[in-house]
FIPAFI-282701 format. One record per residue (C-alpha): x negated, y negated, z negated. Coordinates in steps of 0.05 Angstrom, whole numbers, plus 32768, in hexadecimal, padded with zeros to 4 digits. Layout:
! residues N
XYZ/...
! end
This chain:
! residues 420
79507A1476A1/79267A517686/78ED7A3C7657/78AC7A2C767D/78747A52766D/78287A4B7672/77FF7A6C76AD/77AE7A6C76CB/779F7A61770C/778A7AAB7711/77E37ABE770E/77E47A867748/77B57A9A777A/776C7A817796/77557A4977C4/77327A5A7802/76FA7A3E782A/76B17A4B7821/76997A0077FD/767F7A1277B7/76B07A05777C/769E79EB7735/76AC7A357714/769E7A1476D0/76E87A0A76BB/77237A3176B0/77527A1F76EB/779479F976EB/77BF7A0376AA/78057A0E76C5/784E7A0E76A9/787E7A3476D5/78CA7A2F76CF/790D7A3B76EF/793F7A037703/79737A227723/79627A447767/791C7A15775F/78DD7A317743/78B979F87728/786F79FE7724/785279C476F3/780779BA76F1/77F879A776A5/77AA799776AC/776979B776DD/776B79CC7725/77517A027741/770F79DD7767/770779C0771F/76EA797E773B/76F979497769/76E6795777AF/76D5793077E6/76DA7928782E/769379257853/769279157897/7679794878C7/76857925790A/769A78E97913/76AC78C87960/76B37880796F/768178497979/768377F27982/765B77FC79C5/7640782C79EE/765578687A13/76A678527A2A/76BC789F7A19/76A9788479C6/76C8784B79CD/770B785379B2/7748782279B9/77827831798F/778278827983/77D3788E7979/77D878D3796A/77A17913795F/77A2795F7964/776C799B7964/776879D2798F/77607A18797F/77167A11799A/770779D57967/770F799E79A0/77277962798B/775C793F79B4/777578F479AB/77AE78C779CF/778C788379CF/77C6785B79E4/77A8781D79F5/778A78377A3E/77B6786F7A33/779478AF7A36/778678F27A0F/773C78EB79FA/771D793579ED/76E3794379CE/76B7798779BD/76BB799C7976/767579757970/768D7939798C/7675793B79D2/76A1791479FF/76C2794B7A2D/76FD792A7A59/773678F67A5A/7770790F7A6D/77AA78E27A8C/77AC789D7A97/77E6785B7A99/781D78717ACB/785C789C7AD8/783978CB7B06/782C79157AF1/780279167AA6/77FB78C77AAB/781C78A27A75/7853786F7A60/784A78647A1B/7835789979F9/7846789579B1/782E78C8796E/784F79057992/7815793179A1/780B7982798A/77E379BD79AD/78107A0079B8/77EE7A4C79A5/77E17A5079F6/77B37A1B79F3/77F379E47A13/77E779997A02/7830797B79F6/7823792E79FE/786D790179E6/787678C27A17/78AF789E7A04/789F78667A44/78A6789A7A71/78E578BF7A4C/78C079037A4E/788D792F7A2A/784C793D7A52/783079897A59/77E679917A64/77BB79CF7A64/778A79E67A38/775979C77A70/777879897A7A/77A979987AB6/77EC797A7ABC/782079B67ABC/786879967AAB/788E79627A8B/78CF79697A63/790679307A5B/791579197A10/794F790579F7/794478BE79F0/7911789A7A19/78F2785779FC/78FF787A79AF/78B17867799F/789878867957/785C78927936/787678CD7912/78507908792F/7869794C794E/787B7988791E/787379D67929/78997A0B791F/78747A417942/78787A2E7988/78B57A037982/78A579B97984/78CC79897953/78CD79477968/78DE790A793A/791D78E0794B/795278B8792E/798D78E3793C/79C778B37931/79A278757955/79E87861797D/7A1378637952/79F77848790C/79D6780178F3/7986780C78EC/799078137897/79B8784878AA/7990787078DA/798578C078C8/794178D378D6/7940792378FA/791879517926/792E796A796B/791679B17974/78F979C279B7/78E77A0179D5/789D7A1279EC/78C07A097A36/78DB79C67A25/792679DB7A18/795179B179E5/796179E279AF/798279BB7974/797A797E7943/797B798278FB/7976793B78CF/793579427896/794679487850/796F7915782E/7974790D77E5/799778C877E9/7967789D77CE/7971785D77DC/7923783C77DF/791977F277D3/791877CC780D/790F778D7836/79397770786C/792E774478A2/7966773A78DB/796777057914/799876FE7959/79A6774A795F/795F77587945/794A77817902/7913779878D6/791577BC7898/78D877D0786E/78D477EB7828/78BD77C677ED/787577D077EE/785F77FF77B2/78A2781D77AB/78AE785F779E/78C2788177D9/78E578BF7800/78B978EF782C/78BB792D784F/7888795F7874/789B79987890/787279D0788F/78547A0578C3/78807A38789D/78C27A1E78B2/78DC79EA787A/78DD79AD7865/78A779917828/78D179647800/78CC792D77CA/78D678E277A5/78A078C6778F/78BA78AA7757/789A78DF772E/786A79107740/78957948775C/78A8796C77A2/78C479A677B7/78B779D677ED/790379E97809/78F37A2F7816/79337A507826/79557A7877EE/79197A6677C0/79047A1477BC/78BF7A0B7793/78BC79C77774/786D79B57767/786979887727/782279607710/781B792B76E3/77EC78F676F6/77CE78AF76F0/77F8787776FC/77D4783E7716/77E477F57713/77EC77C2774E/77BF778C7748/77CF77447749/77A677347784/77C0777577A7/780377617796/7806771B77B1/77DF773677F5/7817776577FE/7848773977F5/78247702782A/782377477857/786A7753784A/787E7707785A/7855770D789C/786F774378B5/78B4773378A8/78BA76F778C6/78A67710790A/78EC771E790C/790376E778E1/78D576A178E5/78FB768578A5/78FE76CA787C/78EC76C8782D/78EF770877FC/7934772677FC/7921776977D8/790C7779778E/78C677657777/788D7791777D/788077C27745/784C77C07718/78307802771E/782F78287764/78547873776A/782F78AD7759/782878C2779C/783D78A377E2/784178DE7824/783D79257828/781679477856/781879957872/77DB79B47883/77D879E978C1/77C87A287886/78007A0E785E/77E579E57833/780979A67814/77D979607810/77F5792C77E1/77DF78E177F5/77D678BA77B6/77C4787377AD/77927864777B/776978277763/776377E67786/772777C37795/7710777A77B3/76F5777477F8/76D477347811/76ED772B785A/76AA771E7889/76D5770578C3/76F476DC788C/771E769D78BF/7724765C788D/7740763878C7/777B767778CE/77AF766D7897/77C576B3789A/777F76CD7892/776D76E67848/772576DF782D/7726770C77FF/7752774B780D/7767778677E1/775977CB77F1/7767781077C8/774A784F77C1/776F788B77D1/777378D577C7/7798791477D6/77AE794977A5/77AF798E77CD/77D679C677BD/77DF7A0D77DA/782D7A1877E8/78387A4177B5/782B7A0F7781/77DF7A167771/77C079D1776A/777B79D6778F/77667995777A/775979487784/7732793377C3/772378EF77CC/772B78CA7803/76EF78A17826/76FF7859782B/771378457876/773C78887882/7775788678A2/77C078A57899/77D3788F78E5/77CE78AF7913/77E078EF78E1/77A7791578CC/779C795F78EB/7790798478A2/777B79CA78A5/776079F37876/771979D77855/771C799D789D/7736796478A8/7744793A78E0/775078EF78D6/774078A678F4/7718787578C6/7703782E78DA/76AD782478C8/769877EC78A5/769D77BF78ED/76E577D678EF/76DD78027921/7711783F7930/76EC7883792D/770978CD792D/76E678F178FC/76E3793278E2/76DB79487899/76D1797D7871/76E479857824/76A6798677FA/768E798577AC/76617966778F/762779967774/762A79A87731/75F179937704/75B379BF76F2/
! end
């Protein structure tokens, strides 16, 4: 390794958007250095926004009671249209909910049924092609579903595996659609499973498979297993592998043991380095993630106890990585906990918890080639699932109100004014 050496933001380029910036500091202090074929870009103190940022809402669509086209069931998957509309699978009727860029109700598209653009059981599969094409994945019917701009049924194309149900959404590269699946599901135990894309052509042909990066990291885990049946979940607060890939064509990379990733550009990886707060798990947080844990485990196994290491006592520096639609890399990072009495609190339940344990969360945002933006933090009730839509200085996201209800809302990064 070369030595590193010292750079401004100025030698790493300039954000974009049109918010106003705190232009009172000196940007991001940066170290660059060589490892190898990697470039590694390490951000020593500052950002280039030079404050924490926020996400206001600007629209926001779902209501308790009302108008049926705001009340939302269970929304599974988003996208946005070149035109700003806002279209949603809710999977509990099913149907593709779109909505104006304001938030005006527009249509439903599709409904429950194997019929041409009715619905099976549409899953997080969902993406809008550069002609305007809405490519809906229903694993119950074994098929994708191809709508028009307008909302017409035009085709459907087989997948390779009907009944595969994921949450994991669609990726892009260009036109060609890249579709989540577990590529050795035959022929391997489910610990052993290898996570890939399917590449399909804007016409529906099968192109190719290739399996996401794999650095062999072996996360902790949990393991339930009953008559044939099996669940495995990781050790909650564990560091953790995860991948994005990005509009560019490659895969976003990292372990979140430490705060690192690297872009796997071909011919010329970047690895983006920050150092950061570590924050602790609380006790309370702790033993309601562990009741969690127990619960959900033993819907496969009734008479399951912990079989996995204990919890650690301070969570991972950051937990998913996200790809914007201009290329930009969002870095989900749990933060503080926080104690939430439970209204709808059931004494007479004994799996109901009084008092429950929330966090706040935020996302570090960097430009691909390294430049840290800044820190925008996230407004309590958002939602990673379905995946946000990021894009540029927008955001796209579900949150659940203060009566728990499921809304799609539509941010936009702001600052906070700078005093007179």
């Amino acid at each position: 390794m070369v030595a590193g050496f010292l750079l401004s933001a100025g030698f790493l380029g300039a954000c974009s958007g049109g918010d106003t910036r705190d232009e009172a500091g000196d940007g991001p202090q940066v170290v660059r250095e060589v490892d190898g074929d990697t470039t590694v870009v390490r951000t020593v103190s500052g950002s280039v926004w030079g404050q924490t940022a926020t996400l206001t809402p600007e629209v926001a669509i779902g209501v308790l009671d009302g108008d049926e086209n705001y009340m939302l069931g269970s929304i599974r998957s988003l996208t946005v249209t070149a035109d700003g509309r806002i279209v949603a699978m809710d999977s509990q009727i099913p149907t593709l909910r779109v909505y104006a860029p304001d938030g005006t109700w527009l249509a439903n598209w599709g409904r429950d049924g194997e019929g041409p653009g009715e619905f099976g059981q549409p899953d997080g599969g969902l993406t809008v092609l550069s002609d305007g094409r809405i490519v809906v994945r229903d694993p119950g019917n074994a098929r994708f579903q191809i709508y028009s701009s307008e909302g017409t049924p035009l085709d459907t194309w087989p997948v390779i595996r009907g009944g595969f149900n994921t949450s994991n959404p669609f990726a892009l590269q260009g036109d060609t659609i890249l579709t989540p699946q577990v590529i050795n599901l035959e022929t391997a135990d489910i610990g052993d499973w290898k996570t890939g894309y399917v590449r399909v052509s804007p016409t529906g042909e099968i192109l190719d498979s290739m399996e996401v990066p794999d650095a062999g990291y072996e996360a902790p885990s949990l393991r339930a297993s009953l008559e044939g049946s099996t669940s495995i979940n990781s050790v909650p607060w564990s560091p953790g592998e995860d991948w994005a890939w990005h509009p560019e064509g490659y895969f976003v990379h990292g372990i979140s043991d430490r705060y690192a990733f690297t872009l796997l550009r071909p011919g010329s990886p970047l690895r983006i380095e920050r150092t950061t707060e570590a924050y602790p798990v609380q006790d309370g947080e702790r033993e309601q993630t562990i009741a969690t844990s127990t619960r959900n485990m033993r819907g496969t196994d009734p008479n399951w106890r912990w079989n996995g290491p204990a919890i650690p006592d301070t969570k991972p520096p950051w937990s998913d990585l996200y790809t914007g639609r201009d290329g930009r890399i969002w870095v989900y990072r749990n933060g503080p906990a926080y104690e939430v009495e439970d209204s709808d609190f059931d004494a007479t339940d004994p799996d109901d918890i009084e008092i429950r344990w929330q966090q706040d969360a935020m996302f570090d945002v960097f430009e691909s080639d390294g430049t840290f933006l800044g820190t925008v933090d996230v407004p309590r009730g958002f939602s990673t699932y379905p995946t946000p839509i990021f894009d540029g200085d927008n955001v796209w996201a579900t949150v659940r109100d203060e009566f728990d209800v499921q809304q799609i809302v539509r941010f936009r990064i702001t600052f906070p004014q700078s005093a007179n």
